[in-house]
matplotlib code that plots the C-alpha trace (Angstrom):
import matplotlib.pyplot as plt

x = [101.1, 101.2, 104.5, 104.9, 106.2, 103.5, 106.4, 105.9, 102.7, 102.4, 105.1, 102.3, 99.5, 101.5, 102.3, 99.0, 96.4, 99.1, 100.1, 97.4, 97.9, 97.7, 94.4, 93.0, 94.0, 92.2, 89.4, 88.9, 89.1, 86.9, 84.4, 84.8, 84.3, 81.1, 79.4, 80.7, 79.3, 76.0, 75.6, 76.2, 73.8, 71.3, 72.0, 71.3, 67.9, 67.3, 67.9, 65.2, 65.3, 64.1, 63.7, 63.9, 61.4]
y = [149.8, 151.9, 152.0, 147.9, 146.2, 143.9, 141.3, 141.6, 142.0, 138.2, 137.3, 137.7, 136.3, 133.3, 133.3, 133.1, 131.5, 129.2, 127.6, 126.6, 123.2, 123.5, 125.8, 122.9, 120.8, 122.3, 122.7, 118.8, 118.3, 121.1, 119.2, 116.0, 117.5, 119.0, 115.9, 113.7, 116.8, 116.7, 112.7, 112.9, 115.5, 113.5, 111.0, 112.6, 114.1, 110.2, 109.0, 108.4, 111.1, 111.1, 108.5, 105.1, 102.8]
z = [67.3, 64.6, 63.4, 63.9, 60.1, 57.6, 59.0, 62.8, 62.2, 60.3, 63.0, 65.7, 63.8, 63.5, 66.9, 67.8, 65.5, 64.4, 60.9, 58.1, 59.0, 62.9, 62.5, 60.4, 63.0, 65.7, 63.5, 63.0, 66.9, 67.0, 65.0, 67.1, 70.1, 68.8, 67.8, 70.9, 73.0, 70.5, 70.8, 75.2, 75.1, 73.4, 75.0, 78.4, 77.1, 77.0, 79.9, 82.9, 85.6, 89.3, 91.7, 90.5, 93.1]

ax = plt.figure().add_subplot(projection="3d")
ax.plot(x, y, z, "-o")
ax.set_aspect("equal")
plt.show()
């Protein structure tokens, strides 16, 4: 580990978080997911629960 380059180094970083753009990317999905996921959960909180007679 010690003796790896600055270049292998970025190599791997690229290799797994990805370009600027694709991070960004993920980041906007990310974001979508979070509200959908916020919204369903409210939406959840709202609805009736138990038995229905």
């Amino acid at each position: 580990m010690a003796t790896e380059t600055a270049a292998e180094l970025l190599a791997q970083a690229k290799k797994d978080y990805g370009t600027p753009a694709e991070r960004a990317n993920r980041a906007a999905e990310a974001r979508v997911q979070s509200g959908q996921a916020r919204t369903h959960g409210n939406e959840a909180a709202g609805a009736p629960r138990g038995r229905r007679s």
